[in-house]
N, C-alpha and C positions, 0 to 999 in steps of 0.2 A: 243723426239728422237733427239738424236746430229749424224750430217754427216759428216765425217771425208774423207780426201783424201790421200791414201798413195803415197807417195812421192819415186819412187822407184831409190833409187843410185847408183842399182847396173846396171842397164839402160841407164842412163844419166848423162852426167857430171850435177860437178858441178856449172855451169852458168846457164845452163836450167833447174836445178831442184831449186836452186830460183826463178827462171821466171814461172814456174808448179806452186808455193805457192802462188804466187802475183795473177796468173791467179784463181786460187784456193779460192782467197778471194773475189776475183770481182765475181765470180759462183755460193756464197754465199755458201759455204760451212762451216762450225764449226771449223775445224781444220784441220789441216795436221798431220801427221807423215813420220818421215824422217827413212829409215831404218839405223844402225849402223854396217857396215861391212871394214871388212882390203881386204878380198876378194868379187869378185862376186862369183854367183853359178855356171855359165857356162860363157866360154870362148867367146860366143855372145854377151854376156852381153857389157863385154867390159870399165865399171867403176866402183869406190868405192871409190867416196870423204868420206873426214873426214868430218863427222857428225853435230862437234860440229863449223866447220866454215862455213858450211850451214846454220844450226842455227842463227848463228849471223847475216848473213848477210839479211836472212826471217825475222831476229826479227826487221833489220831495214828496212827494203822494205816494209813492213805489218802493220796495223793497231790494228785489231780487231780480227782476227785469232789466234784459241788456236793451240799449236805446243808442240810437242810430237817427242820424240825416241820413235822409234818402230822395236824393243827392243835394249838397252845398257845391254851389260855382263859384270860388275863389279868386276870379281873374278878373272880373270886372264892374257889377255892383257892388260887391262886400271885397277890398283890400285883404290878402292873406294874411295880413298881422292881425288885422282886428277876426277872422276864422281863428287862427292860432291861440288868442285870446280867451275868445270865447267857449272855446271843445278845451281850451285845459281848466278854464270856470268848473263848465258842465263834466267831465271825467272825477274832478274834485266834490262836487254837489251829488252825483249821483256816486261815488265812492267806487271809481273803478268799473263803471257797468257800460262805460258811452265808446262807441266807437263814430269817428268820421268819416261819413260818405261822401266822398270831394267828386266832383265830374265837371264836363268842360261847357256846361249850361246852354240853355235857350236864348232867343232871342227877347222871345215874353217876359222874362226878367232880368233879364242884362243889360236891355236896352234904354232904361228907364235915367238913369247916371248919364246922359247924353254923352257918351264917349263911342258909339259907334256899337258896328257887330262883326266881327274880324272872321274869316273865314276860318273852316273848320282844322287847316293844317296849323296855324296863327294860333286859334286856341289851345290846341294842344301844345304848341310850345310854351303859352301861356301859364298851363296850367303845371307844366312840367315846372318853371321857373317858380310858381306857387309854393307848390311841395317843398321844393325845395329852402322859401324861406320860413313855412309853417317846421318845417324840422328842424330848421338852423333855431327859430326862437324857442322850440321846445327845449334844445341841448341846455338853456340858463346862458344868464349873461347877457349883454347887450351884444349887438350884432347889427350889421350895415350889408345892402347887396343890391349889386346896382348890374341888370339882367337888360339883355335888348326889350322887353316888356314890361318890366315891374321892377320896380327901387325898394327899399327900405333904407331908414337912414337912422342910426344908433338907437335902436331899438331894443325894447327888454320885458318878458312877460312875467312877472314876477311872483304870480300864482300858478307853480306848475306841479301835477299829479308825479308820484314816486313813479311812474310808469305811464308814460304817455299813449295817450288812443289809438289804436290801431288807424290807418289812413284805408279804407277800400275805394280804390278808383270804378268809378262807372264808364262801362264799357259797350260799345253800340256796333263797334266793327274790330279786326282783328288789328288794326293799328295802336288803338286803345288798349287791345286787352294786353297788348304787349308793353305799350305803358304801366299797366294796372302792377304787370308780374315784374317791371322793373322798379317802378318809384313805391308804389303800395303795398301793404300791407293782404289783401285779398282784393275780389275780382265783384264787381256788381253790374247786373244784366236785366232785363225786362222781357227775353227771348229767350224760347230752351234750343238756344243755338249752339249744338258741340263743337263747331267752329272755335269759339268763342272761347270754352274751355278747355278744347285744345291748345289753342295758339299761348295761354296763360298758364298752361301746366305747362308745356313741352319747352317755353320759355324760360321757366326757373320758377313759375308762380306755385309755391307752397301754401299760400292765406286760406280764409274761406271762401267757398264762391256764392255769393247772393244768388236770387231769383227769384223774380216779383211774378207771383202766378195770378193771373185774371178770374176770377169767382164772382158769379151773384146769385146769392142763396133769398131762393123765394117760396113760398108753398105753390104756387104756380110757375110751372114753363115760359107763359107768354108775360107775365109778369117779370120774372126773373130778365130775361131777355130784352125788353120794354125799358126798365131800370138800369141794365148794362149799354143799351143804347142811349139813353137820357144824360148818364152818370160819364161812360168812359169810352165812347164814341172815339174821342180825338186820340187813343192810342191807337188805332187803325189806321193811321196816317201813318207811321213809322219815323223814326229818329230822324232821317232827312229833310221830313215835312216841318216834324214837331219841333226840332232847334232852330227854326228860321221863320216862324210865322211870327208878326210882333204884339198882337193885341187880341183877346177874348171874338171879337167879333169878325176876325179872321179864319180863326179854329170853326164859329159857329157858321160859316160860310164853305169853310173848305170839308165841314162832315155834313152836312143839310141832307146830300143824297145817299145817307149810310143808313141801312134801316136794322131792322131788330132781327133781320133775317142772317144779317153780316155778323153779325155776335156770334151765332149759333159756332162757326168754327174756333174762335178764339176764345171764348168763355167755359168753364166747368159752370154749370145752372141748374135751377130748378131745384125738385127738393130732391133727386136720388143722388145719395153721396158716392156712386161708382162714376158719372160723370164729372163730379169733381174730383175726384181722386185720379181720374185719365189725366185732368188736365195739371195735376201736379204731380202724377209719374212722368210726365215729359219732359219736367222740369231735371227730377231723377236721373232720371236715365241720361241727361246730356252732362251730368257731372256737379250739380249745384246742390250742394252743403247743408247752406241756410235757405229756407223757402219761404218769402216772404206773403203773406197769404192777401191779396188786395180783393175786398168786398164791397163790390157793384150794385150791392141790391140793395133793396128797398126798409129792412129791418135789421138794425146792427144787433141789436140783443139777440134777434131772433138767430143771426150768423154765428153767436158766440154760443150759444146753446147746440147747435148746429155741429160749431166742431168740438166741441166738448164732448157729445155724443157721440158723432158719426165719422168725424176724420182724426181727430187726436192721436189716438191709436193706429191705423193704418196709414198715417205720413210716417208716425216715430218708426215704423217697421220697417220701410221703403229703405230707413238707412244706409243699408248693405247695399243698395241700390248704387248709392252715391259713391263717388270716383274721379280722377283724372276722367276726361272723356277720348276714348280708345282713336 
């Protein structure tokens, strides 16, 4: 079992979410992942550095920490030459530790490039055609591809890693994940939905399988809960909601009537580490690999003490746990 930490930017500037990764690797954690946003989802929030110069500067602060987008959209703000570009930079800077998280993004950040928000079957073809030219420019060489969605035209990335980044596709329904287990490398999810890993194992999918667990570690209950409501509210809307709303003040409209009660089911909280642990044996038990640990509360030092202590140990154990999902 691999533990991963997500690295939330739309939370925290950019100086202290490399200080998060650096702290993240002394915690003994496996890896980070940095989320990829032009906006955050609520106006609390309050940041959304660029990605790829967080990256750089974790890949030089860091040692031995794998590091991950969680998730890059390839199709329509950011061209998939300049992604291909970029993740074979950051695999070379971070010397072989970086894998890319590719998915077929929101509206919140896609929409910004005025070129529209293509529905959900469209993006997925999109992003299929993506893949495909981020692979074609990893093989070396210049290269041309001219897709019913996306062109390149005699192109050539000329800094590329002896071993290109693993690609994990992020996945929200079982159409995806059957993309994931076809073009990708591993399967990335935000649900401990065995559906999910079903349809991606029983497909051919070998990779890892991500899974971002929801956590807000607080020395209080009502606290905890208070902070997971303030903090990460807009993931109770679910991926149909979430990829189609277009602006901060959307999200803070469509959660207003979510309270700290609603958290209670989707959160591991508070200070006992057995109700976080339930909420990352869910994750277990539906087949997922890597478990990305997302921290809603109120005290990051105090979360990393937290699982240093009280979870380190009984996630690594959970291992055996993990599987194709039956």
């Amino acid at each position: 079992m691999k533990v991963g930490f997500k690295l939330f930017a739309e939370g925290f500037g950019p100086r202290e979410i490399v200080e998060q990764a650096v702290r993240a690797e002394q915690a003994g954690f496996d890896f980070v992942e940095v989320s990829d946003h032009f906006h955050p989802w609520l106006y609390s929030h309050g940041h959304s550095g660029f990605v790829w110069s967080m990256l750089a500067a974790i890949a030089e602060r860091t040692e031995t920490i794998g590091l991950a987008t969680g998730v890059t959209c390839p199709i329509l703000r950011v061209h998939p030459a300049i992604v291909a570009q970029a993740a074979a930079t950051t695999a070379l800077l971070s010397e072989g530790r970086f894998s890319l998280g590719l998915g077929s993004g929101e509206r919140l950040n896609e929409h910004v490039v005025g070129r529209g928000w293509p529905n959900v079957t469209t993006r997925h073809r999109m992003l299929r055609e993506a893949i495909d030219i981020i692979r074609l420019l990893w093989s070396g060489g210049y290269h041309s591809y001219e897709g019913k969605h996306l062109v390149l035209e005699d192109a050539r990335v000329f800094d590329l890693p002896d071993e290109p980044p693993p690609i994990i596709v992020a996945a929200g329904g079982e159409q995806a994940a059957l993309l994931a287990s076809e073009l990708g490398d591993g399967l990335f999810c935000t649900e401990p939905d065995k559906a999910l890993t079903r349809a991606y194992c029983e497909s051919g999918g070998v990779g890892p399988r991500y899974g971002e667990v929801p956590l807000s570690w607080a020395a209080d209950e009502g606290e905890a809960l208070d902070s997971a409501r303030e903090v990460f509210r807009f993931g109770l809307l679910g991926w149909k909601v979430q990829a189609e709303l277009p602006n901060p003040v959307n999200f803070e409209a469509a959660t207003a009537l979510i309270d700290r009660e609603a958290m209670r089911d989707a959160f591991g909280y508070g200070p006992d580490p057995e109700r976080h642990l339930e909420a990352v044996r869910q994750f277990a038990e539906a087949g997922f690999d890597h478990l990305c640990l997302v921290n809603a509360g109120p005290d990051t030092e105090g979360f990393f003490t937290f699982f240093e202590e009280e979870l380190a140990g009984p996630i690594r154990r959970m291992g055996g746990r993990a599987g194709p999902a039956a």
